[in-house]
KEMI-366550 format. One record per residue (C-alpha): residue in three letters; x, y, z. Coordinates in steps of 0.02 Angstrom, whole numbers, plus 50000, padded with zeros to 5 digits. Layout:
<lolos>
lolo residu:ALA&x:X&y:Y&z:Z
...
</lolos>
This chain:
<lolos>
lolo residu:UNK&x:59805&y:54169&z:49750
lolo residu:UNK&x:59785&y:54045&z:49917
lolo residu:UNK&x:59623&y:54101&z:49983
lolo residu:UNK&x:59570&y:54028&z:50162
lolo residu:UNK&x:59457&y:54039&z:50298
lolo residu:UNK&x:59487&y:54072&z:50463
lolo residu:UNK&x:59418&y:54091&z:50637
lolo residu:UNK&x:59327&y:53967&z:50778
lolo residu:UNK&x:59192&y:53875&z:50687
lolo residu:UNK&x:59042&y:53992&z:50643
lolo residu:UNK&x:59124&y:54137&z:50657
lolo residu:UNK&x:59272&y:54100&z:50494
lolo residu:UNK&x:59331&y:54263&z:50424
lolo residu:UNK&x:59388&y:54270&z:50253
lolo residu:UNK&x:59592&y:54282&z:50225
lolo residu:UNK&x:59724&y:54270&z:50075
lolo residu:UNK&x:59918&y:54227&z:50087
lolo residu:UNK&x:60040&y:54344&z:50042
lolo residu:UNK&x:60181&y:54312&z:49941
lolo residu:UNK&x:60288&y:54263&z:50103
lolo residu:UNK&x:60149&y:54119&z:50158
lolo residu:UNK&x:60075&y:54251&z:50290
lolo residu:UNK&x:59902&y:54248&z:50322
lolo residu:UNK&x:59811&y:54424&z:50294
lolo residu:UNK&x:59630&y:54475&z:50317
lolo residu:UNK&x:59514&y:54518&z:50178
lolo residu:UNK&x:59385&y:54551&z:50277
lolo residu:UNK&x:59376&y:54749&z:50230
lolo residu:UNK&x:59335&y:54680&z:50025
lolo residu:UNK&x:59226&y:54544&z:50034
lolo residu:UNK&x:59107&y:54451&z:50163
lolo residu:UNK&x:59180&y:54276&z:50163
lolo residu:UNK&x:59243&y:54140&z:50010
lolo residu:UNK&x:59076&y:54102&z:49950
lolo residu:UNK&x:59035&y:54076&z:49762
lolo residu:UNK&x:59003&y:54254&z:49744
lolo residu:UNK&x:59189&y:54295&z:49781
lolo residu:UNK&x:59248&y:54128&z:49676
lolo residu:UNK&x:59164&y:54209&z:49511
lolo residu:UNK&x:59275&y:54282&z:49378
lolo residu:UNK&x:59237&y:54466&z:49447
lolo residu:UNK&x:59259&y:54401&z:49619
lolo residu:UNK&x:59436&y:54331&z:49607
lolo residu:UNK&x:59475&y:54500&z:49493
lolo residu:UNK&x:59428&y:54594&z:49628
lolo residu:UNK&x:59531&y:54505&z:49742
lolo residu:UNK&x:59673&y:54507&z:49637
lolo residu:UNK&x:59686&y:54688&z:49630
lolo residu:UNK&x:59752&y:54674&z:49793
lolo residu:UNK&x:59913&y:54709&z:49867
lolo residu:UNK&x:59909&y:54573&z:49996
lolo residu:UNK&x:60040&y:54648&z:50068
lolo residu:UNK&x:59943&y:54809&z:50108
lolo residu:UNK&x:59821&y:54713&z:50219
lolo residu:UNK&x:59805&y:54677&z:50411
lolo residu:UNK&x:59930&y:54548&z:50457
lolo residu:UNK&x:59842&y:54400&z:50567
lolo residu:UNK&x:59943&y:54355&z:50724
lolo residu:UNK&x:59973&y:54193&z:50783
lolo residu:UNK&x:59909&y:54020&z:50713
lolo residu:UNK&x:59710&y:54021&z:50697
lolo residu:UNK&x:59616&y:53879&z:50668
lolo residu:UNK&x:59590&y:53864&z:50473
lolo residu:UNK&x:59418&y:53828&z:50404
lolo residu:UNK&x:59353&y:53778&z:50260
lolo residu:UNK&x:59416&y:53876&z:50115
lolo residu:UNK&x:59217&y:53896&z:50053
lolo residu:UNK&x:59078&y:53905&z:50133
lolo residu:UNK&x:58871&y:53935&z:50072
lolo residu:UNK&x:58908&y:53794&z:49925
lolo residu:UNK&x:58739&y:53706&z:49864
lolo residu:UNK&x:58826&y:53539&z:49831
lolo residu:UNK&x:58966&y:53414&z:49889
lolo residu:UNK&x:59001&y:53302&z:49741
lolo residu:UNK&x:59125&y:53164&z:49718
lolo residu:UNK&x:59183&y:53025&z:49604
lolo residu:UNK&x:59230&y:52862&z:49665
lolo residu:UNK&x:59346&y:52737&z:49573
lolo residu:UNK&x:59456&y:52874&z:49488
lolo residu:UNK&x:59616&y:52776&z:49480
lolo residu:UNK&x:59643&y:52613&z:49408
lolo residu:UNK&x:59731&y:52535&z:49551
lolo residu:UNK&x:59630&y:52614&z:49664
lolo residu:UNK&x:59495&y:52510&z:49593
lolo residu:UNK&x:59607&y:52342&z:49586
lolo residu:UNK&x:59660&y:52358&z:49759
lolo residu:UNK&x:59461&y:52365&z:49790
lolo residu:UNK&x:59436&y:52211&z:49714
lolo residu:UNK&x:59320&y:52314&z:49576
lolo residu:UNK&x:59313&y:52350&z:49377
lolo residu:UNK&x:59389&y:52491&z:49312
lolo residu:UNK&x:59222&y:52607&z:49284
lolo residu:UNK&x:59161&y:52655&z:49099
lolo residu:UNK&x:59119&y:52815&z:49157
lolo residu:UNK&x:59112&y:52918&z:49303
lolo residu:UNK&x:59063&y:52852&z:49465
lolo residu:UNK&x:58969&y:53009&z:49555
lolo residu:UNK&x:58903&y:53023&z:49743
lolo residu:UNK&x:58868&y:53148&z:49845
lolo residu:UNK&x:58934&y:53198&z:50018
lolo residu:UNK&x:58814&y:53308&z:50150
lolo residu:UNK&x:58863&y:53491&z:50146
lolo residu:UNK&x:58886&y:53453&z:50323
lolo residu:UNK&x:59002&y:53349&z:50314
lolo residu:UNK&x:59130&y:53505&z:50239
lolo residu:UNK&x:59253&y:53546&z:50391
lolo residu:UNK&x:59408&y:53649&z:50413
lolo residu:UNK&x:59581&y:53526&z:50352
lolo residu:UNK&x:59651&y:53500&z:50528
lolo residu:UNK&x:59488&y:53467&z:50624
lolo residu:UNK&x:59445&y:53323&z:50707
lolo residu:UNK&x:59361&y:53178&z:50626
lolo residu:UNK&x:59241&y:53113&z:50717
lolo residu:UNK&x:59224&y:52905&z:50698
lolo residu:UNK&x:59023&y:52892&z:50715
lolo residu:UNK&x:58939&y:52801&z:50824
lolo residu:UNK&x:58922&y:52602&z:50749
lolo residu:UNK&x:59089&y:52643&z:50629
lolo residu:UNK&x:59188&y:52472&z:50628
lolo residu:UNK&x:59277&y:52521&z:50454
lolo residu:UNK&x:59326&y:52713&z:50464
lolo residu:UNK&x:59442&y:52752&z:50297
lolo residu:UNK&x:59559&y:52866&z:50221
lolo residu:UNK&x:59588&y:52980&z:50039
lolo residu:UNK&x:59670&y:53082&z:49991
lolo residu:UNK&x:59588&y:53166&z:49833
lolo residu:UNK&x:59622&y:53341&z:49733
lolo residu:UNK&x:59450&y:53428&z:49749
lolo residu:UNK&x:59376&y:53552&z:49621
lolo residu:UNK&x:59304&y:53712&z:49669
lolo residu:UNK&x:59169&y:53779&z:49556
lolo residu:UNK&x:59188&y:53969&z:49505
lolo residu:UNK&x:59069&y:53999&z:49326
lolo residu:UNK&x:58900&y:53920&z:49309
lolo residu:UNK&x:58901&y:53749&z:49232
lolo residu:UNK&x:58771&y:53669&z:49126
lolo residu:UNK&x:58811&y:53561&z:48993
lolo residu:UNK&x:58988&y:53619&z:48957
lolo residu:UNK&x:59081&y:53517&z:48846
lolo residu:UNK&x:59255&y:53455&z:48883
lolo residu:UNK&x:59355&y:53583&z:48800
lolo residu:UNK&x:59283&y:53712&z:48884
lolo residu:UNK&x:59267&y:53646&z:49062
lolo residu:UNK&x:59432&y:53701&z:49148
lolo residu:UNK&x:59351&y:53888&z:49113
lolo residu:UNK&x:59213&y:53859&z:49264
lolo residu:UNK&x:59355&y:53797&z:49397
lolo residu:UNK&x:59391&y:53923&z:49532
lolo residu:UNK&x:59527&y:53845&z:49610
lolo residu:UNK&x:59577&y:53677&z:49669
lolo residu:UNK&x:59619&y:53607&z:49865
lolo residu:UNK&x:59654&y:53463&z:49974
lolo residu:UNK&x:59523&y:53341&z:50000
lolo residu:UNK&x:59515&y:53183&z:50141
lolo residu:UNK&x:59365&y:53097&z:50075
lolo residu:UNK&x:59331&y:53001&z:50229
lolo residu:UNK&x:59226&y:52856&z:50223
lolo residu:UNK&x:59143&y:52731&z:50327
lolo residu:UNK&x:59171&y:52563&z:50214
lolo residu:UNK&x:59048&y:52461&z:50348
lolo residu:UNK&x:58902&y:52612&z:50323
lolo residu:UNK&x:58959&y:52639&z:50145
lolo residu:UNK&x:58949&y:52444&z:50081
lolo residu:UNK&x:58878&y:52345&z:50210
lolo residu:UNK&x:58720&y:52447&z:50257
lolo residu:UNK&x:58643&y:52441&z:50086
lolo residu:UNK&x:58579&y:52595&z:49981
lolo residu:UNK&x:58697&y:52741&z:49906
lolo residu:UNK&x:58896&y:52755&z:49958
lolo residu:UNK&x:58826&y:52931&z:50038
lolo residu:UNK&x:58771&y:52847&z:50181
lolo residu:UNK&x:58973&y:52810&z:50213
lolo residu:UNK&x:59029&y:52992&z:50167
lolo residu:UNK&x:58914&y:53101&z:50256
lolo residu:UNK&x:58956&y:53093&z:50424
lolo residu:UNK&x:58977&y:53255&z:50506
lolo residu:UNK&x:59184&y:53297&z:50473
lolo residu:UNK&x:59197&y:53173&z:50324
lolo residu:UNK&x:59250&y:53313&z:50228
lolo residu:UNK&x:59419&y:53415&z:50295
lolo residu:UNK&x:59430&y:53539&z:50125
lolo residu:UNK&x:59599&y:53657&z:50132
lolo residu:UNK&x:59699&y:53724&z:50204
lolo residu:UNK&x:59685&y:53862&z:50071
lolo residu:UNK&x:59592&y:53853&z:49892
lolo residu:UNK&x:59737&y:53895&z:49769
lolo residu:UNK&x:59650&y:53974&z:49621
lolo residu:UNK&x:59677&y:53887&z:49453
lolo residu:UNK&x:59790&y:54044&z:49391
lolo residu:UNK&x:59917&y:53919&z:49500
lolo residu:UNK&x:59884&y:53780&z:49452
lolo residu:UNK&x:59953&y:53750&z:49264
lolo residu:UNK&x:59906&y:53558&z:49248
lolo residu:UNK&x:59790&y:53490&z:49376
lolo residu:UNK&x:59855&y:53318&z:49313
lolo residu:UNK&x:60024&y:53329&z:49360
lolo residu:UNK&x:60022&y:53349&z:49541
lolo residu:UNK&x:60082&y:53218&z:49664
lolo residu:UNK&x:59984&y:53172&z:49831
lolo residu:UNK&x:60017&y:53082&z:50005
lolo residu:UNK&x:59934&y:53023&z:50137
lolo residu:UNK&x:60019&y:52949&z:50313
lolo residu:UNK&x:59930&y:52876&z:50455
lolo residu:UNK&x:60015&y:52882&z:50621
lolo residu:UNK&x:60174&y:52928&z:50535
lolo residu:UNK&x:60184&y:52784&z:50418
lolo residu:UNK&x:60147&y:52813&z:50234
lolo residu:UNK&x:59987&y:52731&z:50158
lolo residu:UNK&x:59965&y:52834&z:49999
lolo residu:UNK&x:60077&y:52904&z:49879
lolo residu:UNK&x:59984&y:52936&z:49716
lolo residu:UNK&x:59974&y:53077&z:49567
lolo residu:UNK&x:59824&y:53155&z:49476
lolo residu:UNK&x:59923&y:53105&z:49326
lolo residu:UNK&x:59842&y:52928&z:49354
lolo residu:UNK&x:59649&y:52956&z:49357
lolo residu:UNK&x:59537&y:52868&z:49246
lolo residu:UNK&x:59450&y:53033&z:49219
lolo residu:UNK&x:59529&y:53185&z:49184
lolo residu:UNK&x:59468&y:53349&z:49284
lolo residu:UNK&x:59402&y:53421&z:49131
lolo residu:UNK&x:59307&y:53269&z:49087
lolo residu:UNK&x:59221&y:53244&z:49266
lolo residu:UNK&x:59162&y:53460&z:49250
lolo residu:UNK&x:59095&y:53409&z:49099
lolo residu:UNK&x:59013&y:53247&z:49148
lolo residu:UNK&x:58917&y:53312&z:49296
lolo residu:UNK&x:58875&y:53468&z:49216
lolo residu:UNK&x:58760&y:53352&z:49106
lolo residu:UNK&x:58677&y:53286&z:49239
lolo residu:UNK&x:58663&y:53420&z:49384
lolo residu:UNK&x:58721&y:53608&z:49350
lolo residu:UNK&x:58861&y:53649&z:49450
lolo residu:UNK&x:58842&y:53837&z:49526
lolo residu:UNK&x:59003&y:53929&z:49607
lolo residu:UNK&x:59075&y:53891&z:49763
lolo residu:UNK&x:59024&y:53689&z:49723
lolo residu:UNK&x:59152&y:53564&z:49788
lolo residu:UNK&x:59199&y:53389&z:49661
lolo residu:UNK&x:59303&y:53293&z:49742
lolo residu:UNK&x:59405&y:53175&z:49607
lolo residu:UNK&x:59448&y:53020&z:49677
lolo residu:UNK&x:59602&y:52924&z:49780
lolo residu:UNK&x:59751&y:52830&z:49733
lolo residu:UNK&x:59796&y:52650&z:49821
lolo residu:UNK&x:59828&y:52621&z:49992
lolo residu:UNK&x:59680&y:52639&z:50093
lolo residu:UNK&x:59640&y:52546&z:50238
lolo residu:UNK&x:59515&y:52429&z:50146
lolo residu:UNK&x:59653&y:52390&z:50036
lolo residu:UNK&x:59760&y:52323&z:50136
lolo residu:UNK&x:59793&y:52145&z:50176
lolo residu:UNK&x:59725&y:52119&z:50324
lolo residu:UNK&x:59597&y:52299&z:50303
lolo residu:UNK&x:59652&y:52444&z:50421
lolo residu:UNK&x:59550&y:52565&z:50504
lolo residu:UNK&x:59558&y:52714&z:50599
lolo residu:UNK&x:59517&y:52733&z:50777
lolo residu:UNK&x:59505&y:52855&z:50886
lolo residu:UNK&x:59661&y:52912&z:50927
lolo residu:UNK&x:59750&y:52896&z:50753
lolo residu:UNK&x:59838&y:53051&z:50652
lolo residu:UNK&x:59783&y:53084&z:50465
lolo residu:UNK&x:59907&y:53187&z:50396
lolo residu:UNK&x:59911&y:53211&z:50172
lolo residu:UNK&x:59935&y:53327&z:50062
lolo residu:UNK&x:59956&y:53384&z:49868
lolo residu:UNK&x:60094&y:53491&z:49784
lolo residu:UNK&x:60052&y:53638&z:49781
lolo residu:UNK&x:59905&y:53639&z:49869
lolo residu:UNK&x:59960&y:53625&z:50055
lolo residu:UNK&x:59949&y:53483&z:50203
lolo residu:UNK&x:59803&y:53459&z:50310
lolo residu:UNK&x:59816&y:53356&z:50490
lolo residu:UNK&x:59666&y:53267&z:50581
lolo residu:UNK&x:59667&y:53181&z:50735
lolo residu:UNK&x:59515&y:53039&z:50762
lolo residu:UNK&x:59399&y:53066&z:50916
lolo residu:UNK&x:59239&y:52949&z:50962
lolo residu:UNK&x:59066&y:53066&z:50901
</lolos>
């Protein structure tokens, strides 16, 4: 199933694609995509369905994020090897984890906002992980059971708030729109091998990323089982995984976004998302 959220922001009803891409409302079975709905009953629920038998939506709403009412944001930094070389930085021995502000969760063709003081704005493109079972200390083998679904992720970052302004990386990834999640969260049913997927990112037309999960340092299962040591994870949480080369610190001279610029990336499978960059 490709379960999304749609509406003007604060008022997002809940919606599912039928089988020709067309977005229906499911607002007559459940409330909204909240961890609830993500939960093994939730999603069988759902899939009793005929999408087809539901109200057609008209027109092109906005999309928002494709969960809402989530009690974390988490991430993992460094997830690809040459992500890490082109960052001048080891390889990591094990998961690097930071968290982004719930706030910072947005709808995937939003605007980004570059905050006031940004100098070094950045781009990601990561698969995230959405949380559907209860996770606490679930071992490796057993992890791909609590995933929901999976989306798009553009982990932006603020490299100059992020590195330069001492403290956590949060402080670079919290920014109100640093988080565009969507446009739909395909549940895992769809998604054989979350480590065989190919991603993109283009900025202004011009590619800057092209990547594949198959190339992470950690594994999807491994990072579930990782964090669930050291926070639980409860349904409806959002892990995003990590990005492949070719961000704008990367490059030789660095590039950043300003306002004005086009984000547009995407993962098989998993749908496109499109920002536009506007001064906070």
């Amino acid at each position: 199933m490709k379960l999304v959220r749609y509406g003007a922001v604060g008022q997002e009803k809940p919606g599912m694609l039928d089988r020709s891409g067309r977005l229906r409302d499911l607002s007559a079975h459940v409330k909204d995509i909240t961890g609830e709905t993500l939960s093994p009953a939730g999603l069988a629920k759902l899939a009793a369905i005929d999408a087809a038998s539901l109200p057609l939506v008209e027109g092109s709403p906005r999309l928002g994020s494709p969960v809402t009412g989530i009690s974390k944001f988490a991430a993992i930094g460094l997830n690809y090897a040459d992500h890490a070389a082109e960052s001048g930085l080891p390889v990591p021995a094990e998961p690097i984890v930071f968290l982004k502000a719930n706030t910072s969760l947005c709808g995937p063709n939003d605007n980004v906002e570059k905050p006031r003081g940004s100098t070094k704005l950045d781009w990601e493109v990561e698969l995230a992980i959405i949380i559907g079972t209860r996770a606490k200390y679930v071992s490796e083998a057993n992890a791909l059971k609590h995933v929901a679904g999976y989306a798009v992720c553009n982990d932006v970052s603020e490299r100059f708030f992020q590195i330069e302004r001492l403290g956590q990386w949060t402080k670079g990834k919290s920014h109100d729109t640093f988080g565009p999640l969507g446009p739909w969260l395909v549940t895992a049913d769809e998604i054989p091998d979350p480590q065989k997927l190919g991603m993109w990112l283009d900025v202004n037309g011009q590619r800057r990323q092209t990547g594949s999960t198959s190339t992470m340092i950690f594994g999807v299962a491994k990072i579930v089982s990782y964090l669930s040591e050291l926070m639980t994870l409860e349904p409806g949480d959002v892990i995003t995984t990590g990005t492949p080369p070719g961000v704008g610190m990367g490059m030789k001279p660095p590039q950043y976004l300003k306002a004005g610029d086009v984000v547009a990336l995407g993962i098989d499978g998993l749908g496109e998302q499109r920002q536009q960059v506007v001064d906070a």
